[in-house]
C-alpha positions as CSV (number, residue, x, y, z in Angstrom):
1,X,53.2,79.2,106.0
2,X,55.1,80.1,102.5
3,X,57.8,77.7,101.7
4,X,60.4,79.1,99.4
5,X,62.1,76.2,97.0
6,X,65.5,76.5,98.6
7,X,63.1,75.0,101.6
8,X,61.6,72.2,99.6
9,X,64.6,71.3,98.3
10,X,66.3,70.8,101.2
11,X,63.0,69.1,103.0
12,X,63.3,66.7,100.0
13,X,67.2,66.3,100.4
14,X,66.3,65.4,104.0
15,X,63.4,63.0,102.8
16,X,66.3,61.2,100.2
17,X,68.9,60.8,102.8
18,X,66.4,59.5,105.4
19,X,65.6,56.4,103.0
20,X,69.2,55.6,102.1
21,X,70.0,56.0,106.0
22,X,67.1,53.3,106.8
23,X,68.2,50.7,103.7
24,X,71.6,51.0,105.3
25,X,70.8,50.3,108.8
26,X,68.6,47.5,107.1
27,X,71.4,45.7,105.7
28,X,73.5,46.3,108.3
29,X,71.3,44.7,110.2
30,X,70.7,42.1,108.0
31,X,74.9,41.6,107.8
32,X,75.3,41.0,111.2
33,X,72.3,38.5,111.6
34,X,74.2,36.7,108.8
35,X,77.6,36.7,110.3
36,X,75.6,35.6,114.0
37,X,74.0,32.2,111.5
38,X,77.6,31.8,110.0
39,X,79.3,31.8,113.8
40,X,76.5,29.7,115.3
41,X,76.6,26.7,112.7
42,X,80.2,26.3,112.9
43,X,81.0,24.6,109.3
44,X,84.5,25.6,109.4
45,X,83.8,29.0,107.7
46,X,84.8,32.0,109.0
47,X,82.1,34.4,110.5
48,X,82.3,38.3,108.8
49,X,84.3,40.4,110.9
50,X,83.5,44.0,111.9
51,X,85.8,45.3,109.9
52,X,84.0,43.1,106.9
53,X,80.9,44.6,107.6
54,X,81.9,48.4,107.8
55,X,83.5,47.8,104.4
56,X,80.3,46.3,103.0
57,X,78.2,49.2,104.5
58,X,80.9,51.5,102.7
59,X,80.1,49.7,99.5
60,X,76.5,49.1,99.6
61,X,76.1,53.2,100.3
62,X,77.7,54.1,97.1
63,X,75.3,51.8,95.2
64,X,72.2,53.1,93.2
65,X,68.6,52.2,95.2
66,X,67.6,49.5,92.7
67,X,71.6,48.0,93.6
68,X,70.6,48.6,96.8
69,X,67.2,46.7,96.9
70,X,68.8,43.9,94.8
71,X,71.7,43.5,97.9
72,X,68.9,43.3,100.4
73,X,66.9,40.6,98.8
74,X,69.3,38.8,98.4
75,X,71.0,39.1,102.1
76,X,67.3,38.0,103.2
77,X,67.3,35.1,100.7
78,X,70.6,34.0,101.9
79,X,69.8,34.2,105.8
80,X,66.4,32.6,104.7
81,X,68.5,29.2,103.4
82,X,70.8,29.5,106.1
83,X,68.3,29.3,108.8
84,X,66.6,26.1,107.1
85,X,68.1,23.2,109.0
């Protein structure tokens, strides 16, 4: 099977948003397993709301991959220390 380039190029395009779509539903992920810690230990701070999250997804998409990477290390980092009793 022939591909023309319009093809790879859009195979590739479909590659690229694949890998941003996964970092996002990474850090989601990671978000709301911080905002579950936050809730659960009860210091008198205030758990991230939905609304909190959907704007951090918003601005964590429009970030460059190496912004990106940077975020999720350090959401892990932070959920890391929280978890440490």
């Amino acid at each position: 099977m022939k591909m023309t380039p319009l093809t790879l190029a859009m195979a590739a395009a479909a590659v690229a948003l694949a890998g941003c779509d996964s970092r996002a539903n990474k850090y989601e992920n990671l978000c709301r397993e911080f905002a579950t810690l936050v809730e659960k230990d009860g210091n008198g701070i205030k758990a991230p709301t939905e609304d909190d999250i959907k704007r951090e997804l918003e601005r964590f998409s429009a970030l460059s991959e190496d912004e990106q990477d940077k975020l999720i290390e350090e959401a892990e980092e932070k959920i890391r220390v929280k978890k440490i009793p």
